[in-house]
SERO-4910 file (N, C-alpha, C, O; in steps of 0.05 Angstrom, whole numbers):
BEGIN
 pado doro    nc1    nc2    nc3   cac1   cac2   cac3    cc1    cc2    cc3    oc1    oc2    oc3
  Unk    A   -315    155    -14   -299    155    -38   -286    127    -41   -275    120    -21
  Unk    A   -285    107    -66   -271     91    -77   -258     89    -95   -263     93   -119
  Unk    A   -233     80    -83   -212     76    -93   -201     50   -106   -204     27    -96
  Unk    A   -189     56   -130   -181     24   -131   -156     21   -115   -142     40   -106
  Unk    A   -151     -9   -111   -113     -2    -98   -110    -36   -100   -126    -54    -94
  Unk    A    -79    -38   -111    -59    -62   -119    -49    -67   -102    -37    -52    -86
  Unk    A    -50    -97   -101    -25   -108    -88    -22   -144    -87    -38   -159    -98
  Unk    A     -8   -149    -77      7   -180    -84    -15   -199    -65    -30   -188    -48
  Unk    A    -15   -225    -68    -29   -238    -42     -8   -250    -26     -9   -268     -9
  Unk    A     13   -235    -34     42   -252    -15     37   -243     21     20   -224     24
  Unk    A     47   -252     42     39   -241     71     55   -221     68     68   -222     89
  Unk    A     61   -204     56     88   -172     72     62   -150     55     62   -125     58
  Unk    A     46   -161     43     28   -147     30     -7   -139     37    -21   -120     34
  Unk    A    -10   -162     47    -31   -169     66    -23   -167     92    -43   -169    107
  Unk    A     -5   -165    103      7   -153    129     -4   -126    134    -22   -120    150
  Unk    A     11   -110    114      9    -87    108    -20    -72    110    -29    -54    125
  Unk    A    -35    -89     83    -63    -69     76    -92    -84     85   -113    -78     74
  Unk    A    -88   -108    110   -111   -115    120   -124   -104    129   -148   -110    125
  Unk    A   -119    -81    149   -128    -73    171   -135    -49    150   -157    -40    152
  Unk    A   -123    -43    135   -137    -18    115   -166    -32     97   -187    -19     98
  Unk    A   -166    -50     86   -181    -50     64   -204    -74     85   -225    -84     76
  Unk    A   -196    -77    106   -221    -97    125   -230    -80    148   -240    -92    167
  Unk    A   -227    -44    150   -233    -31    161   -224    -34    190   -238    -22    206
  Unk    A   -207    -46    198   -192    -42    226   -183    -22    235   -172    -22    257
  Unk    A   -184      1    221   -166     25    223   -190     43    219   -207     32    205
  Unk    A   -197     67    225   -209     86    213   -206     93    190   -190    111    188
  Unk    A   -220     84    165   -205     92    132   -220    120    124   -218    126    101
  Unk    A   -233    138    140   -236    163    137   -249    166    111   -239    180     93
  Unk    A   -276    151    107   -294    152     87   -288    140     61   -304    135     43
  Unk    A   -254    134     62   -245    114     39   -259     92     41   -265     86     64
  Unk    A   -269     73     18   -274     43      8   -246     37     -9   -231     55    -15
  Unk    A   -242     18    -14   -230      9    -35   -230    -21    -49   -225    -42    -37
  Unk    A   -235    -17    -74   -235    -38    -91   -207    -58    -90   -186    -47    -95
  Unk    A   -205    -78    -86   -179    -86    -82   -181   -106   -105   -200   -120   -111
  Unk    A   -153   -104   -119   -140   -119   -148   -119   -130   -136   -105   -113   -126
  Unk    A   -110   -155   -132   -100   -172   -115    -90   -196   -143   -100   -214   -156
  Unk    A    -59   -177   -140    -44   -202   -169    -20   -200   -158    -14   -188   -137
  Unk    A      2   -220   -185     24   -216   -171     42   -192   -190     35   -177   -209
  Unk    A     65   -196   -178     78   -163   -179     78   -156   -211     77   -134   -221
  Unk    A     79   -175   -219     87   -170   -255     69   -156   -266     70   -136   -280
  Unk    A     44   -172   -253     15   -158   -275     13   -132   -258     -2   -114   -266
  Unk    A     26   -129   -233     14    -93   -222     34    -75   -244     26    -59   -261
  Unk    A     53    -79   -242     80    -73   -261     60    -62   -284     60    -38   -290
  Unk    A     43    -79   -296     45    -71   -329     17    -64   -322      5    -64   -344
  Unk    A      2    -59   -307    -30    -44   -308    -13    -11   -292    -23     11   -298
  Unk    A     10    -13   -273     14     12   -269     28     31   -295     29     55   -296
  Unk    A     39     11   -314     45     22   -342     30     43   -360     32     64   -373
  Unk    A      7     17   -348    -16     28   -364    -38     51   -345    -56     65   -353
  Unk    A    -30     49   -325    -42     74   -302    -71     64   -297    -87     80   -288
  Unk    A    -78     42   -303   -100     26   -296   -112     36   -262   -137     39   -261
  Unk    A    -98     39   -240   -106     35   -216   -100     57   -195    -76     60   -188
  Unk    A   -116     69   -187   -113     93   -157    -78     91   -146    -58    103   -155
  Unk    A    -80     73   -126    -57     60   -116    -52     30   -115    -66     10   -115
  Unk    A    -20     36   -116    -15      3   -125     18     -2   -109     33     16   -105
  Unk    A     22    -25   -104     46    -43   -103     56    -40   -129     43    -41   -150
  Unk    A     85    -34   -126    105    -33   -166    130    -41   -154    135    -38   -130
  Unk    A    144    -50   -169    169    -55   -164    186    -29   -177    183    -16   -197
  Unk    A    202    -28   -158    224      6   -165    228      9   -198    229     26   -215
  Unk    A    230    -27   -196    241    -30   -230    233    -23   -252    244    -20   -274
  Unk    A    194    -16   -241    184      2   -263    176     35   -258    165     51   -273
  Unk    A    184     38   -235    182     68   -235    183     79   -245    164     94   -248
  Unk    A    211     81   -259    217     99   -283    196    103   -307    189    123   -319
  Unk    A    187     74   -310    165     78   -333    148     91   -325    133     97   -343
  Unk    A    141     99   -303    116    100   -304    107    132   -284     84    139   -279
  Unk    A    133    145   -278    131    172   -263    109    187   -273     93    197   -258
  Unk    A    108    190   -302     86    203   -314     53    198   -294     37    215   -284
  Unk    A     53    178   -294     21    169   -273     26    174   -249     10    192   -246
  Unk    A     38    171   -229     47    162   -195     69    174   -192     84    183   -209
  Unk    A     73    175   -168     83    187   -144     88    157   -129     79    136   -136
  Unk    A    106    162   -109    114    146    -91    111    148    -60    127    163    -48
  Unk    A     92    134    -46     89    143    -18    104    133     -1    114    110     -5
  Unk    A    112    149     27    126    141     40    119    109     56    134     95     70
  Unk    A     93    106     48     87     80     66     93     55     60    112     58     44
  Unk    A     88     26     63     74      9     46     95     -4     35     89    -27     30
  Unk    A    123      5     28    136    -13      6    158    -29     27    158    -30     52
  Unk    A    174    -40     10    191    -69     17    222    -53     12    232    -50    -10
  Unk    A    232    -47     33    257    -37     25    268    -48     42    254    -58     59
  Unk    A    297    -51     46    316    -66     65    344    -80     64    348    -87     41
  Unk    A    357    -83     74    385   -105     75    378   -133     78    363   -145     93
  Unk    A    398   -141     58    393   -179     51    367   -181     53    361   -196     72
  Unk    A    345   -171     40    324   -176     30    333   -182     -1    315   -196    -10
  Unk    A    343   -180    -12    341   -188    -43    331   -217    -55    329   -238    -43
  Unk    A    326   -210    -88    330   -237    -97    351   -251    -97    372   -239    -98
  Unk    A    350   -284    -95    363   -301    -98    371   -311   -126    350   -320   -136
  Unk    A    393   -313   -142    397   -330   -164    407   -369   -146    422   -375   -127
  Unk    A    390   -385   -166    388   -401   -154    392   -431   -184    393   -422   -207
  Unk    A    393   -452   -181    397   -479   -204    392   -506   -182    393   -510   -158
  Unk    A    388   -520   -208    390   -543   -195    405   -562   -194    395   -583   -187
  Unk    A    441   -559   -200    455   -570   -196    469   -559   -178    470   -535   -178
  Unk    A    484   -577   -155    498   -574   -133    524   -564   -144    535   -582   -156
  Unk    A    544   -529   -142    562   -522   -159    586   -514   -135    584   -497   -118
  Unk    A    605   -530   -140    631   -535   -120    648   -509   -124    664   -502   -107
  Unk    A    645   -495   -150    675   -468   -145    659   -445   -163    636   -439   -157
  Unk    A    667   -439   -176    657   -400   -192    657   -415   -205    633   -421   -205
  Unk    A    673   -436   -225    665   -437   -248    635   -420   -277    632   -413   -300
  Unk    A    620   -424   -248    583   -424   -265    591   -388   -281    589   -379   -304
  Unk    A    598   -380   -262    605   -342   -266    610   -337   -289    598   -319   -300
  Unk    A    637   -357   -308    644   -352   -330    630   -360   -351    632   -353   -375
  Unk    A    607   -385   -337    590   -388   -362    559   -386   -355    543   -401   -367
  Unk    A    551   -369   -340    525   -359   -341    512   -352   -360    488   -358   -361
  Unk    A    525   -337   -380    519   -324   -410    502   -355   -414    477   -353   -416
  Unk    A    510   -371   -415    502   -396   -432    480   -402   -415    461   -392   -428
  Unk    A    468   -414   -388    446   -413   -382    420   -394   -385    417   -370   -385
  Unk    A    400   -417   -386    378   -407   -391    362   -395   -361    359   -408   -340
  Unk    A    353   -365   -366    352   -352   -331    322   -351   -329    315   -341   -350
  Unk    A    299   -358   -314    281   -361   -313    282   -334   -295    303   -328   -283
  Unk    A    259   -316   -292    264   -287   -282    237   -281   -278    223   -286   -297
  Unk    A    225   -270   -256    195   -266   -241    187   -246   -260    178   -227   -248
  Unk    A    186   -243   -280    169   -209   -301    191   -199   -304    205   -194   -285
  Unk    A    199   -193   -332    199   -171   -333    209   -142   -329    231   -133   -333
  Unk    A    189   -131   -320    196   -104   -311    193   -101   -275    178    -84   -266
  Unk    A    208   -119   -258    208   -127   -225    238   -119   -230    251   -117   -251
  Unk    A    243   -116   -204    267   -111   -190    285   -132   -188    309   -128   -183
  Unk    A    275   -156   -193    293   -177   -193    305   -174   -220    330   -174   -216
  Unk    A    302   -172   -236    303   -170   -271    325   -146   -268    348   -149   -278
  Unk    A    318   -126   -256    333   -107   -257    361   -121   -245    380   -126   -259
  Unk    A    360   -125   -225    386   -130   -200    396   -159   -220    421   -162   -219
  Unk    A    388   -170   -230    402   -194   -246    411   -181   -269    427   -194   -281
  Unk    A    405   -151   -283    413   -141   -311    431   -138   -299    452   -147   -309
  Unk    A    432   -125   -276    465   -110   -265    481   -121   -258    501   -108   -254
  Unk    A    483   -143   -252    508   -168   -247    516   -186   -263    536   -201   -261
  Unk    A    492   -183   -287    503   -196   -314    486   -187   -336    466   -198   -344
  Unk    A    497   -165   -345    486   -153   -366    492   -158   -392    486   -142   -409
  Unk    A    513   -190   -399    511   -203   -425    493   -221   -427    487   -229   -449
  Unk    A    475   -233   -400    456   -254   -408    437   -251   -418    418   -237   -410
  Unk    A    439   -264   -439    408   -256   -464    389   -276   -461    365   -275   -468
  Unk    A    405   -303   -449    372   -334   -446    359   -325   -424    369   -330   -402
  Unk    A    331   -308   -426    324   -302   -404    293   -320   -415    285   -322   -438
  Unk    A    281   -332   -386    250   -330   -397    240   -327   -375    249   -338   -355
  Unk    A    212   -307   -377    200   -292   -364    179   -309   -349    166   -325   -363
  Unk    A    173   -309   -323    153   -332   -313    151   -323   -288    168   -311   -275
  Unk    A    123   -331   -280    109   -312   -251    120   -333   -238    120   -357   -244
  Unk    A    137   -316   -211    156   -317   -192    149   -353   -183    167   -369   -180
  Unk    A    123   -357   -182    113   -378   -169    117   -403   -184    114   -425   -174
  Unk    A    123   -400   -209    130   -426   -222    161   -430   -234    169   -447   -251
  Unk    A    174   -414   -222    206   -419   -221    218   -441   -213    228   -457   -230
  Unk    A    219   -444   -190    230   -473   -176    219   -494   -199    237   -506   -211
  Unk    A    191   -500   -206    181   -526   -214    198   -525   -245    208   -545   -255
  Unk    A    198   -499   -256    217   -499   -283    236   -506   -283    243   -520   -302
  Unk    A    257   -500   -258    294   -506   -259    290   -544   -241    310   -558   -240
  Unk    A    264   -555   -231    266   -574   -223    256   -597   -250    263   -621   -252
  Unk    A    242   -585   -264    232   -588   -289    240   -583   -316    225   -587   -335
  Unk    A    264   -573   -317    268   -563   -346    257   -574   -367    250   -598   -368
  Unk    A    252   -554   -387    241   -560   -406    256   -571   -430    277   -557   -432
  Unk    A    256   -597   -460    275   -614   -461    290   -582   -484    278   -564   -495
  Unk    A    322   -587   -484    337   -565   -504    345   -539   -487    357   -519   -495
  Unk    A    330   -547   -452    335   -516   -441    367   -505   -439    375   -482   -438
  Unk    A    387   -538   -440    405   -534   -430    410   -525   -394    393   -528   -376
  Unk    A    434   -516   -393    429   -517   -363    423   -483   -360    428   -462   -373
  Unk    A    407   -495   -326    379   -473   -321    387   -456   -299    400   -469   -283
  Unk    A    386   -433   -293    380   -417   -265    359   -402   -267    350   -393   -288
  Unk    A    349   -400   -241    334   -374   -238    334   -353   -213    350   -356   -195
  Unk    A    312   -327   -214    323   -307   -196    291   -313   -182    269   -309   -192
  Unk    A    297   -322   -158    273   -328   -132    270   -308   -112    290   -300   -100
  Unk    A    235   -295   -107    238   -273    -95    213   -294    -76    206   -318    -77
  Unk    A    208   -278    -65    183   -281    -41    185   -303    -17    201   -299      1
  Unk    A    166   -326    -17    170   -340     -8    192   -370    -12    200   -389      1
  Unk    A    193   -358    -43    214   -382    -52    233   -382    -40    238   -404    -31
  Unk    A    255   -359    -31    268   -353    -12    276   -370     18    298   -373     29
  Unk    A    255   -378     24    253   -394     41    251   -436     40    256   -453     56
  Unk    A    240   -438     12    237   -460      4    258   -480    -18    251   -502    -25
  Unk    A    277   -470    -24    282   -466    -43    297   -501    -42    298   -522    -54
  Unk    A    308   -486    -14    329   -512      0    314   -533     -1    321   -551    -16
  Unk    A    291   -536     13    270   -560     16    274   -571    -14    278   -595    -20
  Unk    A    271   -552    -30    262   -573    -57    292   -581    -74    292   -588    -98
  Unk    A    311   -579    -60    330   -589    -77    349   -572    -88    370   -583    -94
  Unk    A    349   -544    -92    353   -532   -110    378   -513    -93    375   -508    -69
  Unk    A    404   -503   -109    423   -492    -93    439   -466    -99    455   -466   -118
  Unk    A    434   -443    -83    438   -421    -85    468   -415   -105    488   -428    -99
  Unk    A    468   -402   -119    494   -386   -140    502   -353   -125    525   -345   -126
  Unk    A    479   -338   -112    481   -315   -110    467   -293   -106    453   -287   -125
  Unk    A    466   -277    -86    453   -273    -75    454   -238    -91    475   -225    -90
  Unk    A    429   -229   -103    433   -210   -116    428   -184   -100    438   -164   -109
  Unk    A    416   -183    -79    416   -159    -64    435   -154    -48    438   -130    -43
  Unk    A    456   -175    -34    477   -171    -32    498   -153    -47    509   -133    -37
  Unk    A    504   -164    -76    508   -148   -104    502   -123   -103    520   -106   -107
  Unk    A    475   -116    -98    463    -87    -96    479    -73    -73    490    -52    -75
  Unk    A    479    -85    -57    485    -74    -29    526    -67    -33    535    -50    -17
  Unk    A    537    -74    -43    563    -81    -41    568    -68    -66    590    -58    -70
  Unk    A    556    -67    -78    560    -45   -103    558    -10    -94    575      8    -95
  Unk    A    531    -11    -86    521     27    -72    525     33    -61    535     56    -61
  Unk    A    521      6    -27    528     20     -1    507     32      3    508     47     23
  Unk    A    475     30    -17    445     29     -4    433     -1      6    443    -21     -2
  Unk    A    414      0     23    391    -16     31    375    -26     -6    373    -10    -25
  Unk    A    367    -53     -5    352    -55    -35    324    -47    -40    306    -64    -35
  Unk    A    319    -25    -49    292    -15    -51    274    -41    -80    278    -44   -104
  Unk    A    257    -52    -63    242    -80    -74    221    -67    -96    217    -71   -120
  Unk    A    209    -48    -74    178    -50    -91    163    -27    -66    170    -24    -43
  Unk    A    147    -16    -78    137     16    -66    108     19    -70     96      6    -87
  Unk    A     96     38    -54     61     40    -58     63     74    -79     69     98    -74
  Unk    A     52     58   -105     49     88   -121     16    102   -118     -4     88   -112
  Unk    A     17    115   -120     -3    135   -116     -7    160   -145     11    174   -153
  Unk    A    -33    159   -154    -40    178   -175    -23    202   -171    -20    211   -148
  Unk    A    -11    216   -196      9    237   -184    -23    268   -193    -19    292   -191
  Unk    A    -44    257   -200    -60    274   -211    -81    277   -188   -103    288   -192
  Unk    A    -72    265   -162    -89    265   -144    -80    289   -133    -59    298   -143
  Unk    A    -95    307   -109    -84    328   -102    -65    320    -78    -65    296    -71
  Unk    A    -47    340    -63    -23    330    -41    -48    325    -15    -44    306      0
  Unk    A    -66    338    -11    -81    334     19    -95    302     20   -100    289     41
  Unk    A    -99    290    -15   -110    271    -10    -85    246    -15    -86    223     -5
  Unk    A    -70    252    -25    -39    239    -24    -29    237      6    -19    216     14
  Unk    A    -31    257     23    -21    262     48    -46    236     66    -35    219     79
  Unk    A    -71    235     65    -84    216     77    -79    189     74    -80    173     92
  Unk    A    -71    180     41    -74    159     35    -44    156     52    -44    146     74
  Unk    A    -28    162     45      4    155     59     -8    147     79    -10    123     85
  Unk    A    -19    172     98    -18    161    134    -39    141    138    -42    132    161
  Unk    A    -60    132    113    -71    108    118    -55     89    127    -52     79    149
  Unk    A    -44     85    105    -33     61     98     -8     54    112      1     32    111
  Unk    A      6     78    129     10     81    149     -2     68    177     11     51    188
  Unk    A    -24     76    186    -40     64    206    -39     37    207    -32     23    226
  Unk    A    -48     26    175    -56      5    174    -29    -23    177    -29    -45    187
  Unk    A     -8     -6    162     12    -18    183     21    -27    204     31    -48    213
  Unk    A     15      5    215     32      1    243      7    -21    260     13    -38    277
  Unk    A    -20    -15    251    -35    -43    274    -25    -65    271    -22    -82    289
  Unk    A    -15    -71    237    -12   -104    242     16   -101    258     17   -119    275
  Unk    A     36    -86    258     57    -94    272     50    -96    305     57   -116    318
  Unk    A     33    -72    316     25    -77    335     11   -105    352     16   -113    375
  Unk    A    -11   -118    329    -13   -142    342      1   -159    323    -14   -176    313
  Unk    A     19   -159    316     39   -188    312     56   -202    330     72   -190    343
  Unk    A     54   -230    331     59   -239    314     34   -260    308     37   -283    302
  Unk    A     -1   -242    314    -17   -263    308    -16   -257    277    -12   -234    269
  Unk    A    -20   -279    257    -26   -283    231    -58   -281    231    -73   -298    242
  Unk    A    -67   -259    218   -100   -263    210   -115   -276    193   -103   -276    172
  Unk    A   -141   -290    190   -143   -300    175   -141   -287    144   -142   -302    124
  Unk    A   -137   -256    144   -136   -241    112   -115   -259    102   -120   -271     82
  Unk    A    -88   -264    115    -58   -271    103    -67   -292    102    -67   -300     79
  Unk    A    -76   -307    117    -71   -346    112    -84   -343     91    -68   -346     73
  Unk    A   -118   -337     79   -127   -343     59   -119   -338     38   -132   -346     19
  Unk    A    -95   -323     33    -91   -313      8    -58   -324      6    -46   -324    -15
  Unk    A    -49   -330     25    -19   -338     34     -7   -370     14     16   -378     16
  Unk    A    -31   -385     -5    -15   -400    -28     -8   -420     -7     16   -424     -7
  Unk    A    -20   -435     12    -16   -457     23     10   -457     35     25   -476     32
  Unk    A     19   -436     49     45   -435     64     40   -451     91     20   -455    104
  Unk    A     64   -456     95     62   -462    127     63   -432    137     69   -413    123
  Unk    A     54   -430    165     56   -406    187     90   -396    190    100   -374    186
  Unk    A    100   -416    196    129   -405    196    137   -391    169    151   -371    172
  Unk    A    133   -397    147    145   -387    121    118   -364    122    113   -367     98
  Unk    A    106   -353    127     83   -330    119    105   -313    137    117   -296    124
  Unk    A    113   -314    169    126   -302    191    157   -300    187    172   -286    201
  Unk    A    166   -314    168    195   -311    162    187   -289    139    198   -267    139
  Unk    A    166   -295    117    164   -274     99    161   -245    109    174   -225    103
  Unk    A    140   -248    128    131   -219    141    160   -198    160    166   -174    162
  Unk    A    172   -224    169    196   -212    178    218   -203    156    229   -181    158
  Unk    A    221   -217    141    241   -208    113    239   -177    104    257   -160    102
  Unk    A    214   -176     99    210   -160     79    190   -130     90    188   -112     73
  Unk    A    179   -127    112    161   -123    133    182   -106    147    197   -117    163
  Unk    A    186    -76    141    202    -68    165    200    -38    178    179    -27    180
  Unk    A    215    -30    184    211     -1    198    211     27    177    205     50    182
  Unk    A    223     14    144    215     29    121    191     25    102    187     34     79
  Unk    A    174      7    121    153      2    110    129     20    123    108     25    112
  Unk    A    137     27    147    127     58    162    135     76    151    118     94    146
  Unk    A    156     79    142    162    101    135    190    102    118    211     97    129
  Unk    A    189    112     84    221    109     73    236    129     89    256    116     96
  Unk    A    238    146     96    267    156    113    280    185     83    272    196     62
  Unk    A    302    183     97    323    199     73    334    182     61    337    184     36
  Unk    A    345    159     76    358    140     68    344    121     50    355    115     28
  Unk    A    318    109     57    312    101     35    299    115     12    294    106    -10
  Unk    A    294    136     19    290    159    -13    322    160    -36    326    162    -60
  Unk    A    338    159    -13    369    155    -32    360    136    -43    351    144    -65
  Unk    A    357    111    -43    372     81    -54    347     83    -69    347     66    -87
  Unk    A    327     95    -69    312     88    -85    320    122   -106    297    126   -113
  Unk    A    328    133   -113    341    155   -121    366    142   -138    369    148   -162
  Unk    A    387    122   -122    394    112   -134    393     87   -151    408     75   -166
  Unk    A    369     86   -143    356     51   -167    349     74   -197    351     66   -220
  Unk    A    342     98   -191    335    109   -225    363    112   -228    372     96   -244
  Unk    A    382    131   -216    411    136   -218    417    123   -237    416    133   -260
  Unk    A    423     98   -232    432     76   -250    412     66   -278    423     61   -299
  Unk    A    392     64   -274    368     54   -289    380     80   -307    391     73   -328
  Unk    A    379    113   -303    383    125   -329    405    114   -344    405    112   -369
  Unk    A    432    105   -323    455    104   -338    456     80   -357    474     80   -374
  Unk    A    434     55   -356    442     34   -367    415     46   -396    421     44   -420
  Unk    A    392     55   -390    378     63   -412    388     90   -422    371     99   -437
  Unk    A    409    106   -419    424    132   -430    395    153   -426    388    172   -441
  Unk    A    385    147   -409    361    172   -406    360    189   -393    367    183   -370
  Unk    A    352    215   -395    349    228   -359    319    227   -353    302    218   -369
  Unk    A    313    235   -332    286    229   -324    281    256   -311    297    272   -302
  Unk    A    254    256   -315    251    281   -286    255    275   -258    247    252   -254
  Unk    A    266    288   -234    274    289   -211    253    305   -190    251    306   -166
  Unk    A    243    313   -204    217    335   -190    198    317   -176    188    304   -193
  Unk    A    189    309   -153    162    306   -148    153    267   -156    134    255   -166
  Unk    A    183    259   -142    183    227   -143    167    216   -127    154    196   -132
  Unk    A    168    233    -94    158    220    -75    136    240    -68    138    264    -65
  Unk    A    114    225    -65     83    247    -57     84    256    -32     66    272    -29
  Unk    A    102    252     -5    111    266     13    131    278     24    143    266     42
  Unk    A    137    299     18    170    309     25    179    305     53    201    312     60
***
């Protein structure tokens, strides 16, 4: 049987689904087609219910419960993992706080979790422009002429680079998350067809499961799946990534992380006045 299945070429992703989709694991008659983008475009093909299983950010869940389910495996949940709000001027006191409204916010997609966690700490900023995560830095190092002055919200590896290139942190938005709820920041999750049946929902989880737990087992070698797809990182920034974001709720969300991710719609109804269905979020109880 083949499957299609999503996901990022970032290393916490290829960590994850090497050993699944390069057959290191027993995949129990599964193949799968692998669609290998970044988070934005999985976001809006899981909109569109384009794909088997996929990487989404929590941020579009909501849109998209109608198609998917959420497995316990696979996703990026955690403490001080968040995005970074970040500029390129060196800023000595709060001042920036009172006039954020006025900067222009460069923001990874959209419908990502960063977008989200930046609506909720400033939900008057309307200069937003939308741009894949990877060409952020060169925008706020680059502004464009009339941008006025620039920030943006840096997720992945930028995280780690950011300093190198000049550029100096405002705020740390998962922090925000964290100090607001009093949950862990649920990033981004493996959705799964909700039209699939539970016995074959129940395999794919403990795949992708397996296929985890090997790479944690032999880490901290880097395989060649991650370097090739890893965007010319050094080894230390693939291993700082894998460590960030790479964790023991990536085996498995827990209760706890079924809360915070419970409470990422919580809120998401209250700022879109919606209710949602509550039935049958997660494909494994």
């Amino acid at each position: 049987m083949t499957l299609t299945l999503g996901f990022s070429p970032c290393p916490n992703d290829t960590f994850i689904f090497d050993a699944l989709v390069n057959h290191k694991i027993d995949t129990e008659g599964f193949e799968f087609d692998v669609a290998m983008e970044d988070v934005q475009t999985l976001n809006q093909w899981a909109i569109e219910g384009r794909l088997d299983v996929s990487k989404i950010s929590y941020a579009v869940l909501p849109m998209v419960l109608q198609h998917y389910m959420v497995l316990n495996s696979g996703g990026a949940l955690g403490q001080g993992v968040g995005p970074l709000l970040v500029t390129r001027d060196k800023i000595h006191n709060d001042d920036w706080h009172d006039h954020i409204n006025e900067y222009t916010i460069a923001i990874p997609g959209e419908n990502t979790t960063a977008h989200f966690l930046f609506s909720l700490a400033f939900p008057k900023a309307k200069k937003k422009l939308f741009k894949v995560f990877s060409e952020i830095e060169d925008f706020l190092l680059n502004p464009l002429p009339g941008a006025g002055k620039t920030a943006g919200v840096i997720i992945h590896e930028n995280r780690f680079t950011y300093q190198k290139k000049g550029l100096f942190k405002l705020m740390d938005l998962g922090e925000f998350w964290e100090t607001e709820t009093g949950y862990p920041i649920p990033l981004g999750g493996i959705a799964v067809r909700r039209d699939f049946d539970n016995p074959l929902q129940m395999k794919l989880d403990r795949l992708v499961q397996k296929s985890a737990a090997y790479a944690f087992n032999n880490y901290p070698l880097l395989t060649d799946y991650i370097k090739q797809h890893a965007q010319d990182m050094s080894e230390d920034v693939m291993r700082w990534h894998i460590d960030l974001y790479v964790n023991d709720y990536s085996l498995h969300l827990g209760e706890d992380g079924k809360q915070a991710v419970m409470k990422f719609i919580e809120i998401f109804e209250e700022k879109k006045g919606i209710a949602l269905p509550k039935n049958n979020i997660f494909a494994i109880s």
